[in-house]
PyMOL Python script that loads the backbone (N, CA, C, O; Angstrom):
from pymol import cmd

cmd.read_pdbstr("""\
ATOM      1  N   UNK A   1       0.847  -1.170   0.000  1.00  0.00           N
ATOM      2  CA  UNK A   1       0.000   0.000   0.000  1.00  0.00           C
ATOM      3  C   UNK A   1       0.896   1.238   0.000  1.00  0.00           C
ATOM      4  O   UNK A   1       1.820   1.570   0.742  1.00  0.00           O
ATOM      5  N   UNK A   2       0.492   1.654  -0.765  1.00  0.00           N
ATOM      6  CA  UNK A   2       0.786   3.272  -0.927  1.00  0.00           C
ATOM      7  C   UNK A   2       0.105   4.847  -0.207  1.00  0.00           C
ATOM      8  O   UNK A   2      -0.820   5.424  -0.779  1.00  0.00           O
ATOM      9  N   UNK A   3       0.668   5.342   0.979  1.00  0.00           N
ATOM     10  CA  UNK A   3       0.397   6.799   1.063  1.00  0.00           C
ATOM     11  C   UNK A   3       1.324   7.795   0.806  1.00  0.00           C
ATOM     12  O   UNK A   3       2.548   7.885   0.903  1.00  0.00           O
ATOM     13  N   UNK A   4       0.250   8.655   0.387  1.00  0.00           N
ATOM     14  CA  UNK A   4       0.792   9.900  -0.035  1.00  0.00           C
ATOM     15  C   UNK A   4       0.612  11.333   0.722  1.00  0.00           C
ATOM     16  O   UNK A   4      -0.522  11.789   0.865  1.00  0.00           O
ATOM     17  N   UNK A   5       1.676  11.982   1.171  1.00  0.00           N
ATOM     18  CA  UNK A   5       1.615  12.858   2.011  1.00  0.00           C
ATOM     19  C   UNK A   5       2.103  14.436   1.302  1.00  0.00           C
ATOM     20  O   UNK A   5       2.999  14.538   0.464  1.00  0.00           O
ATOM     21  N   UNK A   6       1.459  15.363   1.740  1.00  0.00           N
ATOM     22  CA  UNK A   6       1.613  16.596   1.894  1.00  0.00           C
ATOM     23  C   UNK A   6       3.298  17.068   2.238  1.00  0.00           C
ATOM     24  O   UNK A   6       3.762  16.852   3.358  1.00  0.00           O
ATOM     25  N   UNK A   7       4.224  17.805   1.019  1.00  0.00           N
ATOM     26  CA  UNK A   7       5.633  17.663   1.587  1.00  0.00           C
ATOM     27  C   UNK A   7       5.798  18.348   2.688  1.00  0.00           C
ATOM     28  O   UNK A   7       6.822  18.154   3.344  1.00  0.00           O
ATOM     29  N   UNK A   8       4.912  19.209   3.084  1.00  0.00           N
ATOM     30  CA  UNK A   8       5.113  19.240   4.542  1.00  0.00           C
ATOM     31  C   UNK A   8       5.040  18.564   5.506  1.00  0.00           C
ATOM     32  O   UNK A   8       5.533  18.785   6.611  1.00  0.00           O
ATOM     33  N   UNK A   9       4.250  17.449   5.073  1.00  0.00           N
ATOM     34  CA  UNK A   9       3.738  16.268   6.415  1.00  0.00           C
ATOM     35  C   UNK A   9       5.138  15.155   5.788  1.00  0.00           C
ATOM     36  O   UNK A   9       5.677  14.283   6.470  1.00  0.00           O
ATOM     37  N   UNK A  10       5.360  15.375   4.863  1.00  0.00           N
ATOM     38  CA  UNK A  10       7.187  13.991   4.552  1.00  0.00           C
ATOM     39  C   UNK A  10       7.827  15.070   5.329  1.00  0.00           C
ATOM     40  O   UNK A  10       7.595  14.762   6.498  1.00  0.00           O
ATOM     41  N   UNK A  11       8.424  16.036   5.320  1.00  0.00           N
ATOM     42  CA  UNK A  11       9.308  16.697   6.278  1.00  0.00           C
ATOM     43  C   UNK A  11       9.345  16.243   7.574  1.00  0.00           C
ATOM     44  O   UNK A  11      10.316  15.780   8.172  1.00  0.00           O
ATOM     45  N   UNK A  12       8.125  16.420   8.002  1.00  0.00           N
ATOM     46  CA  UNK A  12       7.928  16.189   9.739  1.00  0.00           C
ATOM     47  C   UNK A  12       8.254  14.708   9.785  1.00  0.00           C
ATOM     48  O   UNK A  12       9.283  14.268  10.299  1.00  0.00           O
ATOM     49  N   UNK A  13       7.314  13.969   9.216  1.00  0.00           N
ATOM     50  CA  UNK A  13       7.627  12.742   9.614  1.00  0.00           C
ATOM     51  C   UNK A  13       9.766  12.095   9.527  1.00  0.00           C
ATOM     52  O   UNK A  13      10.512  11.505  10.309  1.00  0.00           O
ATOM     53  N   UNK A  14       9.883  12.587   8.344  1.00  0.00           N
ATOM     54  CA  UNK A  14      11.500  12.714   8.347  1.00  0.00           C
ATOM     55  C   UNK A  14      11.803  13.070   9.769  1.00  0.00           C
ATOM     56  O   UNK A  14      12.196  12.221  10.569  1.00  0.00           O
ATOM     57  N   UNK A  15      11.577  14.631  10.159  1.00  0.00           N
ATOM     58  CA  UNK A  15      12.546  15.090  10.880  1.00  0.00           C
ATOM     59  C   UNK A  15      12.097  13.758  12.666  1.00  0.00           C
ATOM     60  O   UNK A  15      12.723  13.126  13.518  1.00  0.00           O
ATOM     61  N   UNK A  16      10.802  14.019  12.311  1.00  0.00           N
ATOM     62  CA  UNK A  16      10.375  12.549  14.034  1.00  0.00           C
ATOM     63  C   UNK A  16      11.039  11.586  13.734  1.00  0.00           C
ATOM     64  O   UNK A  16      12.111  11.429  14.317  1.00  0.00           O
ATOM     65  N   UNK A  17      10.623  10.665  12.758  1.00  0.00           N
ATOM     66  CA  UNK A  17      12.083   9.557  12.519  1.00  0.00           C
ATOM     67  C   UNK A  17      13.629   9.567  12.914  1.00  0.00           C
ATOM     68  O   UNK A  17      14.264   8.730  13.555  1.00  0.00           O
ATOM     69  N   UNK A  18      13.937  10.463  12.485  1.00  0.00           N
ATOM     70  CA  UNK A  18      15.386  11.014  12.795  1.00  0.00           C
ATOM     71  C   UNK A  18      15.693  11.166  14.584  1.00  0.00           C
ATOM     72  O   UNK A  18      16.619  10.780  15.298  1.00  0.00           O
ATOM     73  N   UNK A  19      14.849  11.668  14.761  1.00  0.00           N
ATOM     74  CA  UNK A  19      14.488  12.567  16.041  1.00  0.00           C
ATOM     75  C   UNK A  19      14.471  10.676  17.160  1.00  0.00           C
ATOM     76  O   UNK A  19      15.324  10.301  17.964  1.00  0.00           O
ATOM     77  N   UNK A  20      13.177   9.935  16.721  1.00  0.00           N
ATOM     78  CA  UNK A  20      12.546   9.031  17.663  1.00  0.00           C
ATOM     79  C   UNK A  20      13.988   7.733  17.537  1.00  0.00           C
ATOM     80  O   UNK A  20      14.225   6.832  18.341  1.00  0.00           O
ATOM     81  N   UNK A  21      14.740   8.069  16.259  1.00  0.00           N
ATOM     82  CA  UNK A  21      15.627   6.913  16.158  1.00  0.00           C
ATOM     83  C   UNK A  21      15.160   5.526  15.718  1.00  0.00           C
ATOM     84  O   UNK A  21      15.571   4.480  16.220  1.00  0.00           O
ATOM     85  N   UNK A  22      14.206   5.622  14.674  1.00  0.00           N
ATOM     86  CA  UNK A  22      13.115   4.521  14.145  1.00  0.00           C
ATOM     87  C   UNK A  22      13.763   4.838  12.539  1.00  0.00           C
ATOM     88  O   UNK A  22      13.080   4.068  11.863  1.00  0.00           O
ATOM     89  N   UNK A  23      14.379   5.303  11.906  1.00  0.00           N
ATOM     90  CA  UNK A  23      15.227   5.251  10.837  1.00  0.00           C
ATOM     91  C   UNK A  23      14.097   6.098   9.527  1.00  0.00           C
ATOM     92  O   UNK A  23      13.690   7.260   9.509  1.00  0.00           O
ATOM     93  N   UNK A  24      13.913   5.245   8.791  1.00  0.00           N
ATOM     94  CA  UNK A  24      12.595   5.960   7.992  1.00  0.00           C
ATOM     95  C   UNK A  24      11.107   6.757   7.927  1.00  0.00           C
ATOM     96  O   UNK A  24      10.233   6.319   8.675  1.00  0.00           O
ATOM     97  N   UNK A  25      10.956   7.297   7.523  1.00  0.00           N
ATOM     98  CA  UNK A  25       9.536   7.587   7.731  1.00  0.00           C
ATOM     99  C   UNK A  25       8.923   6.363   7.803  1.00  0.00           C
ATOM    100  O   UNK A  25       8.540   5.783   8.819  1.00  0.00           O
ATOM    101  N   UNK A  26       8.855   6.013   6.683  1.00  0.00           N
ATOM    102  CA  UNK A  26       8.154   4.248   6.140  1.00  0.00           C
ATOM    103  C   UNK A  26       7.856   3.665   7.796  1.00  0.00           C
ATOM    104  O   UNK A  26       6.896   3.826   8.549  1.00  0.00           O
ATOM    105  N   UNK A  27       8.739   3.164   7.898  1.00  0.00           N
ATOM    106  CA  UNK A  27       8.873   2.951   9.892  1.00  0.00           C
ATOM    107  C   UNK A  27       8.277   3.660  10.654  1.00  0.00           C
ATOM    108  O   UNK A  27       7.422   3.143  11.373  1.00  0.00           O
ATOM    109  N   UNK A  28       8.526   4.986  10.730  1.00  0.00           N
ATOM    110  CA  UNK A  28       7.999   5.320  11.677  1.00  0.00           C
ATOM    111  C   UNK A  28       6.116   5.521  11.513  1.00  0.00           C
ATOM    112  O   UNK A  28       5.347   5.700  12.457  1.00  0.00           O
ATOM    113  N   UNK A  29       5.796   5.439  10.261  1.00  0.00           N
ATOM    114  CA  UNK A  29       4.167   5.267  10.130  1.00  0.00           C
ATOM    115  C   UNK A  29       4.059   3.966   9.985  1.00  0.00           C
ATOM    116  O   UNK A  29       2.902   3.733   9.636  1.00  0.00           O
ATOM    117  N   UNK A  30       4.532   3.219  10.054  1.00  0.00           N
ATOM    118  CA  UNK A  30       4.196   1.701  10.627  1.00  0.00           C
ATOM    119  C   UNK A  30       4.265   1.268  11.741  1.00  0.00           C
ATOM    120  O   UNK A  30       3.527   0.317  12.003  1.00  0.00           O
ATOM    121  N   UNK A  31       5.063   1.737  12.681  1.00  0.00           N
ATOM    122  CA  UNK A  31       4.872   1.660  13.771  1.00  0.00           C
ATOM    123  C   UNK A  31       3.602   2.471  14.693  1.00  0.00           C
ATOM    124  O   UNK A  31       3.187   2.277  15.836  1.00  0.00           O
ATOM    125  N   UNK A  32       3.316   3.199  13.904  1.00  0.00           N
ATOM    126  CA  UNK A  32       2.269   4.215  14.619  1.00  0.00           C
ATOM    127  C   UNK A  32       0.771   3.718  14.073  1.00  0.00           C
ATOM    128  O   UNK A  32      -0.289   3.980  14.641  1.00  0.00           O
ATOM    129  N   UNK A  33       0.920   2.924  12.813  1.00  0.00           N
ATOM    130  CA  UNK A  33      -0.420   2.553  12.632  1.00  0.00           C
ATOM    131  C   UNK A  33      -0.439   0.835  13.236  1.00  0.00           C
ATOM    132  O   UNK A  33      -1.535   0.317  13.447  1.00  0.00           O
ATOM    133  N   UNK A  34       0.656   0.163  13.443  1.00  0.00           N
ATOM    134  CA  UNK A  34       0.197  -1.077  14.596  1.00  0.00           C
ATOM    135  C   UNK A  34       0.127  -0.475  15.936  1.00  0.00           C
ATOM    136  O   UNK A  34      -0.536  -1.101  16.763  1.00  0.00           O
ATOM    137  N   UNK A  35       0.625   0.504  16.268  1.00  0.00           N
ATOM    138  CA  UNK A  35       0.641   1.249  17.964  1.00  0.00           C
ATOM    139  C   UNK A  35      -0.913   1.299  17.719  1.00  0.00           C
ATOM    140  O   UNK A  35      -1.588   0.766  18.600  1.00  0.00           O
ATOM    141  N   UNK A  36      -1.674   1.934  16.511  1.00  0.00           N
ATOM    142  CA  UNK A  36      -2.862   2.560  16.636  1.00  0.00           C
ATOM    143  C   UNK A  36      -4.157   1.376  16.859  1.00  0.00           C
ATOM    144  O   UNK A  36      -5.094   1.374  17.656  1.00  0.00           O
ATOM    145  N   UNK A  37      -3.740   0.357  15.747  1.00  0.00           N
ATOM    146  CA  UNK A  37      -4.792  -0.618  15.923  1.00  0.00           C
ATOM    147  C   UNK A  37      -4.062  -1.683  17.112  1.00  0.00           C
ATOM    148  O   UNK A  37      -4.143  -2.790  16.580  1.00  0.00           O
ATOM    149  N   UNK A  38      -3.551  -1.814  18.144  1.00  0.00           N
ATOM    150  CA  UNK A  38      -3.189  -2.209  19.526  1.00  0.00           C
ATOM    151  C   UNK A  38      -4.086  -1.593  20.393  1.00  0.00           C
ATOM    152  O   UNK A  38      -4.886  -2.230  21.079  1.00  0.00           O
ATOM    153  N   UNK A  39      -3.983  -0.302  20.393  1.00  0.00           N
ATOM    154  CA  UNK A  39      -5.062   0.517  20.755  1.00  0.00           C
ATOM    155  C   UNK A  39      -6.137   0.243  21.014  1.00  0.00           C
ATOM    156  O   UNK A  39      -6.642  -0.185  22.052  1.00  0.00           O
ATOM    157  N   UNK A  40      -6.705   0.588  19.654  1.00  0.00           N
ATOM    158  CA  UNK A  40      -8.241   0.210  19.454  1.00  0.00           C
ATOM    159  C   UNK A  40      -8.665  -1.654  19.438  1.00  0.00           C
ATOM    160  O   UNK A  40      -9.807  -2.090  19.296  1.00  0.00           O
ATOM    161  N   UNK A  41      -7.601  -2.371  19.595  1.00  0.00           N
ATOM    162  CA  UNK A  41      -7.931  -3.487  20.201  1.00  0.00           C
ATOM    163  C   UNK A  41      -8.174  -3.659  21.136  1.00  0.00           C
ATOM    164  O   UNK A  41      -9.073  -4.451  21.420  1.00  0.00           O
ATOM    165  N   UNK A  42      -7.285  -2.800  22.304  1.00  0.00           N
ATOM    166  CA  UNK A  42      -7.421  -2.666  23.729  1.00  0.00           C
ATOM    167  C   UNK A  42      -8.701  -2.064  24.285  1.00  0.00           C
ATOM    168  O   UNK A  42      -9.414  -2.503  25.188  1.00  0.00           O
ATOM    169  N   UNK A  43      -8.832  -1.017  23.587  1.00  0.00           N
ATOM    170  CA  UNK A  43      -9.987  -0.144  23.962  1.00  0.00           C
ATOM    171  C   UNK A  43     -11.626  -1.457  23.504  1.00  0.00           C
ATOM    172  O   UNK A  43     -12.548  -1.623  24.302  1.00  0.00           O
ATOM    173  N   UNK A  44     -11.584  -1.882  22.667  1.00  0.00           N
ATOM    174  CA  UNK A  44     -12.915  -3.090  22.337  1.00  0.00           C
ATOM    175  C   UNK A  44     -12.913  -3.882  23.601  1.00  0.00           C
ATOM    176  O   UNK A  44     -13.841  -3.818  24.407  1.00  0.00           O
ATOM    177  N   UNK A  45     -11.570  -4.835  23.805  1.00  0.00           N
ATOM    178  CA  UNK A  45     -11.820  -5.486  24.790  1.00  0.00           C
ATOM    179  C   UNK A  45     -12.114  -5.071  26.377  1.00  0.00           C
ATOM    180  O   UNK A  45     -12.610  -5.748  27.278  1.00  0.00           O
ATOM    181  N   UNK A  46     -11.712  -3.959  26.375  1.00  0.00           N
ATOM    182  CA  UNK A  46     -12.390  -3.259  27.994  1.00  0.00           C
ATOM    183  C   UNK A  46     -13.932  -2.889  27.895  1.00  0.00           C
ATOM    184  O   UNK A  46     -14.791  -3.252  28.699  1.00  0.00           O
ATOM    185  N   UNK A  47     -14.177  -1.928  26.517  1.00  0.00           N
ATOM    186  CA  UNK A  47     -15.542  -1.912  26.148  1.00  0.00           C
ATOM    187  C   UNK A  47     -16.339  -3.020  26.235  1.00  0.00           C
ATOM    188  O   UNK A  47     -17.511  -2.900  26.593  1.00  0.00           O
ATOM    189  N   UNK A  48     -15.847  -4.125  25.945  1.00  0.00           N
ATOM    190  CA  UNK A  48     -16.847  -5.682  26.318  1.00  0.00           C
ATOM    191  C   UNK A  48     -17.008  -6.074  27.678  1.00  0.00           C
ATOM    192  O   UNK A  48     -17.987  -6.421  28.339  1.00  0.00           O
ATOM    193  N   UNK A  49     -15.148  -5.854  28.060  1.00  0.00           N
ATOM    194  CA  UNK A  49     -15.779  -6.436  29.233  1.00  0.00           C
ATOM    195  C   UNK A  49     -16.727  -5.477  30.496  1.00  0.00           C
ATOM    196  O   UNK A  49     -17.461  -5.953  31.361  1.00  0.00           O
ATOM    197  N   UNK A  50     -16.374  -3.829  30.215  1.00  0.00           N
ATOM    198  CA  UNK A  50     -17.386  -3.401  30.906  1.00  0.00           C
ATOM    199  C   UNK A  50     -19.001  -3.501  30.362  1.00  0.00           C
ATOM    200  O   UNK A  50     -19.688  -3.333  31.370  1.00  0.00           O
ATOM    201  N   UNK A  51     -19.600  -3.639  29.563  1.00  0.00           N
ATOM    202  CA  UNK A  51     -20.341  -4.051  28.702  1.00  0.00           C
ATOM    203  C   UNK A  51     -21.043  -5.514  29.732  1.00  0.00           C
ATOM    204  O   UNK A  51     -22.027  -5.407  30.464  1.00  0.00           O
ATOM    205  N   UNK A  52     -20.299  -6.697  29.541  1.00  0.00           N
ATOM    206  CA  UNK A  52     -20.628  -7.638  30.375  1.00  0.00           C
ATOM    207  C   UNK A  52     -20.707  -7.650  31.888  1.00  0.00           C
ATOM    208  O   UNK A  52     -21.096  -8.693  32.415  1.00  0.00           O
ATOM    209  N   UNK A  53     -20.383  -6.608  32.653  1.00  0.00           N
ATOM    210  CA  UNK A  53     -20.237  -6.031  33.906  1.00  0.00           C
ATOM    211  C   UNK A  53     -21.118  -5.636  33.891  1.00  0.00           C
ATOM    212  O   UNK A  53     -21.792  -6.395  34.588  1.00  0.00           O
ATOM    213  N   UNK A  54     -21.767  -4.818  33.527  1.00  0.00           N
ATOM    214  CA  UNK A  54     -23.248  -4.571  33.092  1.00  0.00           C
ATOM    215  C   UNK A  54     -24.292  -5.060  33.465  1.00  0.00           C
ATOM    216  O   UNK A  54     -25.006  -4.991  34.466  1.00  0.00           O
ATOM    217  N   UNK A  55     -24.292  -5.800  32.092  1.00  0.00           N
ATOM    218  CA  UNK A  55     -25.154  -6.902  31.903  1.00  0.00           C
ATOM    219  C   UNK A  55     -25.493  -8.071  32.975  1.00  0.00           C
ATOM    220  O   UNK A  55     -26.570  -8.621  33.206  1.00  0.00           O
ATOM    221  N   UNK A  56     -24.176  -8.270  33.569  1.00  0.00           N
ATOM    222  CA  UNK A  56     -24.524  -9.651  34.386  1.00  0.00           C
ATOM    223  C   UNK A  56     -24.639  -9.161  35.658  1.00  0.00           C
ATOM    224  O   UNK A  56     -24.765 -10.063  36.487  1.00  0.00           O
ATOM    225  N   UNK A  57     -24.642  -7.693  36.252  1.00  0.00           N
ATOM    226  CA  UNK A  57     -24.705  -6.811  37.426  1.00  0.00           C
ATOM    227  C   UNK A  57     -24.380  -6.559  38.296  1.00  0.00           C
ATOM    228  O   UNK A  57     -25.032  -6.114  39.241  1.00  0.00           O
ATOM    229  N   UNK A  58     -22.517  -6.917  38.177  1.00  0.00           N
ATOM    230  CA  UNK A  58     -21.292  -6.352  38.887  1.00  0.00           C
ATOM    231  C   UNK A  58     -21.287  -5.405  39.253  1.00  0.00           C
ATOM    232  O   UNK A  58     -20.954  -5.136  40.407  1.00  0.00           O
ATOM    233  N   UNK A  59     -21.672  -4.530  38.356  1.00  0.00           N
ATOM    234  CA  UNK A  59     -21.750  -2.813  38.364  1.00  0.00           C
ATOM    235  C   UNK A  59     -22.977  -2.350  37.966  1.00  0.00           C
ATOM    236  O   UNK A  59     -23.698  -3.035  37.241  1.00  0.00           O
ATOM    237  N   UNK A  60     -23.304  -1.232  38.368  1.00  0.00           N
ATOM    238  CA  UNK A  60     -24.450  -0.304  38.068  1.00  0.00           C
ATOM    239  C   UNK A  60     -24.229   0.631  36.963  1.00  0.00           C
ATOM    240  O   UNK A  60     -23.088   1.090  36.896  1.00  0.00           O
ATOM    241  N   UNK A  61     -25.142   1.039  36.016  1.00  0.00           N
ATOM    242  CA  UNK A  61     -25.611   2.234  35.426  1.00  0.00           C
ATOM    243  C   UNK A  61     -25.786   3.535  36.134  1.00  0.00           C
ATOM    244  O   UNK A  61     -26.746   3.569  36.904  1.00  0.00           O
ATOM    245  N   UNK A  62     -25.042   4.636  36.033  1.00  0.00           N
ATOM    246  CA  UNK A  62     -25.495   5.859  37.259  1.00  0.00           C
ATOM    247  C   UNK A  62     -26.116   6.909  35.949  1.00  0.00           C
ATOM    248  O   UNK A  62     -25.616   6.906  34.824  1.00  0.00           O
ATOM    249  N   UNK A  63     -27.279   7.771  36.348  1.00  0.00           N
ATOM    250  CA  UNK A  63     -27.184   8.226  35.249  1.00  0.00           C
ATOM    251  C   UNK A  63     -26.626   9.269  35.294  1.00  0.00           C
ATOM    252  O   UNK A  63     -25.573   9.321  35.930  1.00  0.00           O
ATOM    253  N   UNK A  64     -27.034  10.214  34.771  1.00  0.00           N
ATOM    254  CA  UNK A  64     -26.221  12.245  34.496  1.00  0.00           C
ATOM    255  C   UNK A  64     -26.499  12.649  35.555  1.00  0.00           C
ATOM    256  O   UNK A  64     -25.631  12.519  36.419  1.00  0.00           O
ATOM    257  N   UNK A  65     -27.665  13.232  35.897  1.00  0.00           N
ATOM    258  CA  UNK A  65     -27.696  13.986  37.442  1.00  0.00           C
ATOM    259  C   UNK A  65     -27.063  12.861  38.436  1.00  0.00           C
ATOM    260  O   UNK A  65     -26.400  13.446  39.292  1.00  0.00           O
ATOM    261  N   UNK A  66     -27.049  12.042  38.542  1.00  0.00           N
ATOM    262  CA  UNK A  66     -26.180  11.514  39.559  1.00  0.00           C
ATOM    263  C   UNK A  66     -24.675  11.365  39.622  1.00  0.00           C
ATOM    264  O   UNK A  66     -23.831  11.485  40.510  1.00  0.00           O
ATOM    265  N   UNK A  67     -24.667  11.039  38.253  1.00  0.00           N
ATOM    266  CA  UNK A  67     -22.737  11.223  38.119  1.00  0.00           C
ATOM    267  C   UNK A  67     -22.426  12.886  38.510  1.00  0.00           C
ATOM    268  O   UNK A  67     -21.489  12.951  39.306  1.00  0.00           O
ATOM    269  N   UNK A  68     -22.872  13.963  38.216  1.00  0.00           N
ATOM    270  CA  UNK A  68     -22.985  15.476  38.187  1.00  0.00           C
ATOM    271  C   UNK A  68     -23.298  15.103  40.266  1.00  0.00           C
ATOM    272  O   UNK A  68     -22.411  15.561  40.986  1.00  0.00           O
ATOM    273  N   UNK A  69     -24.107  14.581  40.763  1.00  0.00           N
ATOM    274  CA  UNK A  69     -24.178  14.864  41.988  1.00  0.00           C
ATOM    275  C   UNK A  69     -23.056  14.282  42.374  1.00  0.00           C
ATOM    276  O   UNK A  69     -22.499  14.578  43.431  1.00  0.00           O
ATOM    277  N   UNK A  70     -22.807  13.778  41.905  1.00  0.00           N
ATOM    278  CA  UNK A  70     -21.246  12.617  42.798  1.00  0.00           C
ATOM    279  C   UNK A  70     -19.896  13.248  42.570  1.00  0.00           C
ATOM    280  O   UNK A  70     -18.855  13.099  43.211  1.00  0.00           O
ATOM    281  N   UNK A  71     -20.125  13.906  41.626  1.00  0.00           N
ATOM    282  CA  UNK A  71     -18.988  14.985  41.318  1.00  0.00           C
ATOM    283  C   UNK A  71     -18.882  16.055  42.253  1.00  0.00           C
ATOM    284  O   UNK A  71     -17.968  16.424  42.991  1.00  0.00           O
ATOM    285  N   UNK A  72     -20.289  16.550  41.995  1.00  0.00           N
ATOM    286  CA  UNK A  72     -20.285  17.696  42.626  1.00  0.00           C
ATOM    287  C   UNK A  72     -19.376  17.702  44.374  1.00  0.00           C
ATOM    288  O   UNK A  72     -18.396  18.330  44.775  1.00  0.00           O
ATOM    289  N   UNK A  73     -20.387  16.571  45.106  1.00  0.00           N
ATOM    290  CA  UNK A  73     -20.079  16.282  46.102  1.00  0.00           C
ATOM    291  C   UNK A  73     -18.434  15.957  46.432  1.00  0.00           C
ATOM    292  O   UNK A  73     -17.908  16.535  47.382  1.00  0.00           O
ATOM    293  N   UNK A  74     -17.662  15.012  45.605  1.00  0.00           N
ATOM    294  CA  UNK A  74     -16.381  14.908  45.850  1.00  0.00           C
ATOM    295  C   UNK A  74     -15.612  16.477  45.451  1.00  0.00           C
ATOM    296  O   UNK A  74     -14.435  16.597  45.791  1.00  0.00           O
ATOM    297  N   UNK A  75     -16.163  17.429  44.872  1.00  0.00           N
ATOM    298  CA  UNK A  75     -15.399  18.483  44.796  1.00  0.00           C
ATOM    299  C   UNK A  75     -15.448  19.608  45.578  1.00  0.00           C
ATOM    300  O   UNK A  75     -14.578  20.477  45.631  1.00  0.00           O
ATOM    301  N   UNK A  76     -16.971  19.561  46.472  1.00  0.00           N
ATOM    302  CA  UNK A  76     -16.947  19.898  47.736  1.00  0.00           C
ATOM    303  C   UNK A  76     -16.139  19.600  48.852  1.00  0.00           C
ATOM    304  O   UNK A  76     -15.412  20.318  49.538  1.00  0.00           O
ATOM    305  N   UNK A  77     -16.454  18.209  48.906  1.00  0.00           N
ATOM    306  CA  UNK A  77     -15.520  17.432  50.148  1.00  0.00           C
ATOM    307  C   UNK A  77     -13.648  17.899  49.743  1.00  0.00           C
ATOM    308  O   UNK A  77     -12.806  17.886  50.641  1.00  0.00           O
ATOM    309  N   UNK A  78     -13.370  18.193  48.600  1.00  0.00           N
ATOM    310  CA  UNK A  78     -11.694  18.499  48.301  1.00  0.00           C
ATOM    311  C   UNK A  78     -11.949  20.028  48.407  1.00  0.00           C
ATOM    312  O   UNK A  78     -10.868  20.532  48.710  1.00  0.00           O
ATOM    313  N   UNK A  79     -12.659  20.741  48.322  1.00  0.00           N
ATOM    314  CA  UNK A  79     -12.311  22.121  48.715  1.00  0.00           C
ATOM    315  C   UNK A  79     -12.136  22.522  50.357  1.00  0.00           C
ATOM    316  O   UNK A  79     -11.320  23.155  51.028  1.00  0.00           O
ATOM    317  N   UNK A  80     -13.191  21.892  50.560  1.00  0.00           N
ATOM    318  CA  UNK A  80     -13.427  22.040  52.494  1.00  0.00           C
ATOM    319  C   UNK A  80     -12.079  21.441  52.781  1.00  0.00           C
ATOM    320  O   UNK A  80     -11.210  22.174  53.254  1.00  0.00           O
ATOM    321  N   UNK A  81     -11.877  20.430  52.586  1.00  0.00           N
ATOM    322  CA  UNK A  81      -9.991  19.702  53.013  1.00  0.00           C
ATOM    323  C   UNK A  81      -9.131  20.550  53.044  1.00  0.00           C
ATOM    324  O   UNK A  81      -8.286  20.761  53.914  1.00  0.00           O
ATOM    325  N   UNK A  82      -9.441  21.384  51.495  1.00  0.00           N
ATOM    326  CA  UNK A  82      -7.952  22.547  51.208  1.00  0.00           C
ATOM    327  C   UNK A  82      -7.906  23.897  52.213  1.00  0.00           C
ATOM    328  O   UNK A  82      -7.013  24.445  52.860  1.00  0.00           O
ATOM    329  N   UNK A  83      -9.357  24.145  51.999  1.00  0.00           N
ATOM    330  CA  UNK A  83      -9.477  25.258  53.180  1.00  0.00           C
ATOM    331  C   UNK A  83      -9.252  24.944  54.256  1.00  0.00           C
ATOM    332  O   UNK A  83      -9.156  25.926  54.992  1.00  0.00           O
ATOM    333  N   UNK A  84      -9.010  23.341  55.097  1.00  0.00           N
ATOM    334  CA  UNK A  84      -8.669  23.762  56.346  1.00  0.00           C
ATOM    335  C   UNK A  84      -7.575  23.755  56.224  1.00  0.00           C
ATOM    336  O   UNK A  84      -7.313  23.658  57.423  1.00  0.00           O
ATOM    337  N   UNK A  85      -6.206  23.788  55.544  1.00  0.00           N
ATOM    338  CA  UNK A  85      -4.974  23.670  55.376  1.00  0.00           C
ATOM    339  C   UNK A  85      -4.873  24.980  55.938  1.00  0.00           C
ATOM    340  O   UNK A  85      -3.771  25.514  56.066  1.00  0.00           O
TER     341      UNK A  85
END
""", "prot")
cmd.dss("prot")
cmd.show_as("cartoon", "prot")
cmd.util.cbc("prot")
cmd.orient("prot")
């Protein structure tokens, strides 16, 4: 496969290559597009398994006003702390 870049975007990638010590551009966007789909592999399998946490009712659903109240509240409780410093 073939991409084609903007010679401003071959510059940069040159000068990061050079820079990261990964030798070519070629390299260094191959390494960044298996870094990327590692990633988004990682990110599916947490998405499932919280997903099945869920479902089987390990954990709860909180909705908006309550996540917003639970916030709220822990950022109360850390201000009052700081002020008694």
């Amino acid at each position: 496969m073939e991409v084609h870049f903007a010679p401003e975007t071959e510059e940069k990638l040159r000068e990061l290559a050079a820079q990261s010590g990964l030798g070519t551009p070629d390299e260094l966007v191959r390494e960044v597009v298996e870094g990327y789909f590692d990633e988004v592999s990682e990110l599916g399998a947490m998405l499932s398994s919280r997903y099945e946490d869920l479902k089987s009712g390990r954990v709860r659903a909180m909705g908006g006003a309550e996540v917003q109240a639970y916030f709220r509240k822990k950022s109360d409780v850390a201000r009052a702390s700081q002020s008694q410093m």
